[in-house]
C-alpha positions as CSV (number, residue, x, y, z in Angstrom):
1,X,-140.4,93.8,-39.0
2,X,-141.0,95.0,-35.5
3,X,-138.5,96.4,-34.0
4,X,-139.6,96.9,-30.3
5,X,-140.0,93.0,-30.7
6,X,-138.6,90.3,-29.2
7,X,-136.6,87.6,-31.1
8,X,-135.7,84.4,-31.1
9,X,-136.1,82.2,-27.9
10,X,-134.1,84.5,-26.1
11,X,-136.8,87.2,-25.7
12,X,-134.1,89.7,-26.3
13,X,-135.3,93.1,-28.6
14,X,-132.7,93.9,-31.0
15,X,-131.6,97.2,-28.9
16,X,-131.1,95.1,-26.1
17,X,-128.9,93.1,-28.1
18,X,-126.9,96.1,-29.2
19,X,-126.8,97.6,-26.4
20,X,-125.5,94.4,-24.8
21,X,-122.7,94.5,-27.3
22,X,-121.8,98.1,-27.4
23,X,-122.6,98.9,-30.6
24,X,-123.3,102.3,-30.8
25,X,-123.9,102.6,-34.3
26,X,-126.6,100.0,-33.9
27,X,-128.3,101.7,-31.3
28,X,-128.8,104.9,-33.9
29,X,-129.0,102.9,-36.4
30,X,-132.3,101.0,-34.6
31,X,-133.4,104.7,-32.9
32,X,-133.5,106.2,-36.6
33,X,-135.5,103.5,-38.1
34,X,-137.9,103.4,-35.2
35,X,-137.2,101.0,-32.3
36,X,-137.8,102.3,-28.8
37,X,-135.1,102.4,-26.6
38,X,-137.0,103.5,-23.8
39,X,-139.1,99.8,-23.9
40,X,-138.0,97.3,-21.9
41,X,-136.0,95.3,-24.3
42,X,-135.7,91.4,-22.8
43,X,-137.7,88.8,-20.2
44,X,-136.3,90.4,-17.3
45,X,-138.1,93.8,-18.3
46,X,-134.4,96.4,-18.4
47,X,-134.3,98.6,-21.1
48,X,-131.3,98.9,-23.2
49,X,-130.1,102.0,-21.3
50,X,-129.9,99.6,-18.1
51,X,-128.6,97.2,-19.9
52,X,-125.9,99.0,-21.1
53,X,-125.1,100.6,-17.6
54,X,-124.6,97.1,-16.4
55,X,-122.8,95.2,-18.7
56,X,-119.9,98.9,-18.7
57,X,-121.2,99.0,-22.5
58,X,-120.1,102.7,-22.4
59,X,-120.3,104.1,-26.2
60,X,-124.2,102.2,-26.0
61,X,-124.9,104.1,-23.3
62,X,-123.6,107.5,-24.7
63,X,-125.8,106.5,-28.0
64,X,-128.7,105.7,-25.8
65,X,-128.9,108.8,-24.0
66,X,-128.2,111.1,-27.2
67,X,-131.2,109.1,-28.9
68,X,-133.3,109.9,-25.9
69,X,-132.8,113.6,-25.4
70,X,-130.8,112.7,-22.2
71,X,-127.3,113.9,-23.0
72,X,-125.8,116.4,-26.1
73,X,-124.6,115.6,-29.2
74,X,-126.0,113.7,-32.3
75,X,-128.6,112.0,-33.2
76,X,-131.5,113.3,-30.9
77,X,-134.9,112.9,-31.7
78,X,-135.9,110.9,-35.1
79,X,-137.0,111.8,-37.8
80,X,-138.6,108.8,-39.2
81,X,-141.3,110.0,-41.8
């Protein structure tokens, strides 16, 4: 399965989904088994980190920026073999 992909007729990527709903353990969950969070993640071309912003989806944000190197604490970068 692709995760950078679209799914559904929604053309939302499953990080934009959990970023939409907050779900920080989704968000590393997705990072550690490769999706992108730094692609733009539905039709309208945001990424999950903008998504996050504006929807106040606080603890996705937090996850997003750990995931991409942007702010301290777990996970950081992958390490998908």
């Amino acid at each position: 399965m692709d995760l950078n992909a679209a799914t559904g007729s929604d053309g939302w990527t499953p990080a934009g989904a959990a970023a939409l709903a907050n779900s920080e353990a989704g968000l590393e969950c997705l990072h550690a088994l490769g999706a992108d969070l730094s692609r733009p993640c539905n039709r309208a071309g945001e990424t999950p980190e903008a998504v996050a912003a504006k929807s106040r989806s606080l603890d996705a944000l937090a996850a997003i920026r750990r995931c991409l190197g942007k702010a301290p604490g777990r996970p950081g970068p992958r390490s998908v073999p």
